[in-house]
C-alpha positions as CSV (number, residue, x, y, z in Angstrom):
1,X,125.9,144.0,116.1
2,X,124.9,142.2,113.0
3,X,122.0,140.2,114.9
4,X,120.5,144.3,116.3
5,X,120.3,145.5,113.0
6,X,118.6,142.4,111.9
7,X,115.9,142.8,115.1
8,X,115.5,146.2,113.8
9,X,115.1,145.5,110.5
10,X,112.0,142.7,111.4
11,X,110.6,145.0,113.7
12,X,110.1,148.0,111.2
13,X,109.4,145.4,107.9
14,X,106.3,144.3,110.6
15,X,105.4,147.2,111.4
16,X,105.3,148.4,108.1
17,X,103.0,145.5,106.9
18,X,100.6,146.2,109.6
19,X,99.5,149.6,107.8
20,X,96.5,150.1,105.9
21,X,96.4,148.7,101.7
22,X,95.1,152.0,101.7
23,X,98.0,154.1,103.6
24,X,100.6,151.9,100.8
25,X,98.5,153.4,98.1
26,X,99.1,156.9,99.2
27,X,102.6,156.6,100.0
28,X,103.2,154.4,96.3
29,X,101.2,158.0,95.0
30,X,103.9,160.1,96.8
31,X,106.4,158.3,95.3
32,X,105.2,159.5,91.4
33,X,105.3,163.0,93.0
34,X,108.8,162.8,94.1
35,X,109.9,160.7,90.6
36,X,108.1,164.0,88.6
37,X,110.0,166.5,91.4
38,X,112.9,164.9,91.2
39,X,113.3,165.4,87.2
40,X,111.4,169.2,87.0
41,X,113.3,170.2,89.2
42,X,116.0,170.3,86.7
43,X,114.1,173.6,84.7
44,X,115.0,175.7,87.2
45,X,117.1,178.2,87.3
46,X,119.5,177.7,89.8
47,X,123.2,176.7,90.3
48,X,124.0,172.8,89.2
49,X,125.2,172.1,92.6
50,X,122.1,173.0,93.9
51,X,120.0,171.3,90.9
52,X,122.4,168.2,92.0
53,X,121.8,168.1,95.5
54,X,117.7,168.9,94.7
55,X,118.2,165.5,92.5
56,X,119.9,163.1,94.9
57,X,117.6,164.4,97.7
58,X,114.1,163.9,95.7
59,X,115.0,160.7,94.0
60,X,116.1,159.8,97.1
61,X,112.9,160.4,98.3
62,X,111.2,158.4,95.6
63,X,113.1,155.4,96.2
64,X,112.3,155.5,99.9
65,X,108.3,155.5,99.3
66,X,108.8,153.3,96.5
67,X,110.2,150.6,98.9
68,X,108.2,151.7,101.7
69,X,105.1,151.8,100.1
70,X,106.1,148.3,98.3
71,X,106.4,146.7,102.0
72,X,103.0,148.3,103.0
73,X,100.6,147.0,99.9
74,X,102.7,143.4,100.3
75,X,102.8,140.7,97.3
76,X,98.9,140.9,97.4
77,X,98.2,144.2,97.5
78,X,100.6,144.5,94.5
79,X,98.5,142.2,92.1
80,X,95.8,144.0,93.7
81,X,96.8,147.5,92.1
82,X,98.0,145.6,88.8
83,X,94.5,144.0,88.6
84,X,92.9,146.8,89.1
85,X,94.8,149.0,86.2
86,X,94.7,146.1,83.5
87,X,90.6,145.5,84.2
88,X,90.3,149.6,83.8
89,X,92.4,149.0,80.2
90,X,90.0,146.0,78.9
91,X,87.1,148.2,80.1
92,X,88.1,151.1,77.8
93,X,88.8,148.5,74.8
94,X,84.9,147.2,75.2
């Protein structure tokens, strides 16, 4: 059982790091929307219960894309994005 899930596992994980730099940007995006959701959420007005469940479910959420979108953009891709936001901050201090 133990050696299925582990087939599994690879076989998503590869498929996952065969999408686009591009397709991890937008689902790393998503996740932000789903971090801001999951805490706005909490002006409504509706029961706790419901405001609880609305939490769990959207930071749920978040944490999937987060990971998911993590696996897409790979270590690379990550100092990719890094680079990217700390050569935009030096520009703006010239």
């Amino acid at each position: 059982m133990k050696h299925l899930f582990r087939r599994i596992f690879d076989a998503v994980k590869r498929w996952l790091a065969g999408l686009s730099f591009r397709t991890g940007v937008i689902i790393l995006t998503s996740c932000l929307v789903f971090y801001i959701l999951s805490f706005a959420q909490m002006l409504l007005p509706i029961s706790p219960a419901a405001k609880g469940i609305l939490w769990v479910v959207l930071f749920g959420m978040a944490k999937t894309t987060q990971y998911v979108g993590l696996a897409i953009v790979g270590v690379e891709g990550w100092r990719r994005i890094k680079s990217y936001f700390k050569r935009d901050k030096s520009a703006q201090k010239d």
